[in-house]
C-alpha positions, 0 to 999 in steps of 0.5 A: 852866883847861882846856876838855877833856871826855869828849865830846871825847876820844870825838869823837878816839877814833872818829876815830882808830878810823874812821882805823884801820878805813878807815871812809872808804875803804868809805864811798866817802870821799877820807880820813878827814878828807873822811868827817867833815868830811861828817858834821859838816858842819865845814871839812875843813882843821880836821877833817884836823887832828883826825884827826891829833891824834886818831891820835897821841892814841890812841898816847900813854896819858898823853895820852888819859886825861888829855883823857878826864878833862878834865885838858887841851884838846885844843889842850894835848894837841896841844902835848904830842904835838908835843912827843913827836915832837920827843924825840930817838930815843934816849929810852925809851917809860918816859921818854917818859911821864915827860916827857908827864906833866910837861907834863901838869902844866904844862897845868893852869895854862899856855895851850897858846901858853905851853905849847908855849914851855915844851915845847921844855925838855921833856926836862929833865924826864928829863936832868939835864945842862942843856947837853944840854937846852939844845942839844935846845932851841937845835936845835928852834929852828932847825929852827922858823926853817928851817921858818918860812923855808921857808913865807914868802909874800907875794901882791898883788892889784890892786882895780883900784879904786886899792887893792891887797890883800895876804897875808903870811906871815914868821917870827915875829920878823920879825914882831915887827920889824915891829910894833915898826916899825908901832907906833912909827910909830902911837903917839899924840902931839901932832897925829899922828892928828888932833883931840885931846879938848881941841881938839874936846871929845869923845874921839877914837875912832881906827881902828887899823886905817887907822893900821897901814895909813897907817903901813905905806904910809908905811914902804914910800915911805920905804924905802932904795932903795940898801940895805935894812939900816939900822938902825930907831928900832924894835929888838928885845932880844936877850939871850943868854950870852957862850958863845953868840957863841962858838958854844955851842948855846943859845937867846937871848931876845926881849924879845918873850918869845919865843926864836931860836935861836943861829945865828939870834942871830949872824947877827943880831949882824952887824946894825944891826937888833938890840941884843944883851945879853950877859951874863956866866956870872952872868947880869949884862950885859957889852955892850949891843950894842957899835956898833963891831961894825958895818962903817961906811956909808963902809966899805960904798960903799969895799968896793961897789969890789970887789964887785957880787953877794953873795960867796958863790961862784956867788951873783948876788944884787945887793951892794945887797941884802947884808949885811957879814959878818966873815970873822974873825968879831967874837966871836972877835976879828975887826976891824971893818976893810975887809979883813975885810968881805965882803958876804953875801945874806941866804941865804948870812949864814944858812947862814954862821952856822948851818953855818959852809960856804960858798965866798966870794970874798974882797976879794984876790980868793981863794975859799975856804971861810969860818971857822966862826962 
């Protein structure tokens, strides 16, 4: 079910008219959003955003009539106009009604979270070579990771009462990495968190909150000081075709339900963190995260002989903080051997899988440009 109504898409359809008109400028207001937000006494930073839904509404046909009749949220036709920006440039105005039609449809029974998942296929809806949807999707994807890199932040504050407050914002399946972390830290067992009903002879009621927050501070004195990528009892799946270890542009899954892109998924690979599922063209899997993939902890302190910051040339981040990369890379049958090993930042693993440029200092002591992964 859907929450749209004609009093909403006519509260959109005067704000993108007062946008239009300068409304705000003759009324002696900031913007457009400053004037409404005024006007209805609402928070100017949700107000600017339906004046940016509001204009891009009023340029997409399918999607005004659909809210004016109440067909889709206004949170739905959000999700369908980001979807239509997000078309490549080579698609008709016929065609991209096609396609906002299909989503559409898709919004009578998909929440808009589930809609915006759904939204990075759209345009199968007016391409029939999947490979071509498939790698629209993967590069939406990235560009996604890019921008959720770009806008990570993580702020303390002292209380000065013996507590320290702090915000953080990661990419979502860091995220998720976390939470798995937290709650496989938090799960109820035998003598965890305090008297149980058979002991005390009442229910137990546990604040969730303090458990996250005592997990979180035990997580963060048990961190590794002299690197910081063992693998965790706590893993994501990751499932994604042969083909994409090769380097076919395709999205992987998330046994979150969520997907990365397939750069993001290589890199990853690389990794103890993470269990790949590889399957085959059938879809059965081939390789539930071969171990041998990895580069050993002796492997590690031989290779710090050699090597003090991350290898990429110019680059001083501390080898501590890196992670070993196969200069061969391993889908393409590259060993797992000391000579192959080179340590990487987490910036340069990042840009090594997802464009496959950048000038390392390789353990004989040559630079030269990386392989493509």
């Amino acid at each position: 079910m859907t929450s749209g109504s004609p009093v909403v898409a006519a509260r959109l359809h005067v704000l993108a008219a007062a946008e239009k008109a300068r409304t705000a400028t003759r009324s002696g207001a900031a913007s457009t959003a400053a004037w409404a937000a005024t006007l209805t006494q609402s928070d100017p930073q949700a107000a600017n955003r339906d004046v940016r839904l509001a204009t891009e509404v009023e340029r997409s046909p399918v999607v005004r009539q659909s809210l004016r009749a109440g067909d889709i949220s206004p949170a739905h036709a959000a999700v369908i106009v980001d979807a239509d920006r997000r078309l490549p440039t080579t698609v008709t105005p016929a065609q991209r009604e096609v396609v906002q039609q299909a989503l559409v449809a898709k919004a009578q029974t998909l929440s808009p979270s589930r809609l915006r998942k759904v939204a990075r296929r759209a345009l199968a809806a007016i391409e029939p070579d999947e490979q071509v949807v498939d790698a629209h999707e993967d590069a939406l994807l990235h560009d996604e990771e890019t921008s959720a890199l770009a806008r990570a932040s993580l702020t303390f504050h002292d209380n000065h009462d013996g507590t320290v407050t702090g915000r953080f914002t990661i990419p979502v399946m860091q995220g998720h990495l976390l939470r798995r972390v937290i709650e496989a830290m938090t799960a109820p067992r035998r003598g965890r968190l305090g008297a149980s009903k058979a002991q005390t002879g009442t229910p137990v009621q546990t604040d969730w909150d303090h458990a996250r927050g005592a997990a979180f501070v035990e997580l963060i004195e048990h961190l590794p000081t002299d690197h910081l990528h063992p693998a965790t009892a706590a893993t994501i799946l990751v499932t994604l075709d042969e083909a994409v270890l090769r380097g076919q542009l395709k999205a992987a899954g998330l046994d979150t339900g969520d997907k990365i892109s397939a750069g993001q998924a290589r890199r990853l690979a690389c990794n103890a963190g993470l269990v790949p599922v590889v399957l085959d063209k059938a879809s059965v899997p081939v390789d539930l995260g071969r171990r041998s993939r990895l580069f050993t902890d002796t492997q590690r302190t031989a290779l710090a002989t050699g090597h003090e910051t991350c290898a990429a040339d110019g680059c001083e981040r501390p080898y501590a903080w890196c992670e070993l990369h196969h200069w061969d890379p391993w889908q393409r049958g590259g060993r797992s051997d000391l000579r192959n090993a080179v340590p990487m930042c987490h910036f340069h693993h990042r840009r090594v899988h997802d464009t496959g440029f950048v000038h390392a200092r390789l353990p004989d002591g040559s630079v030269r440009f990386s392989r493509r992964t």
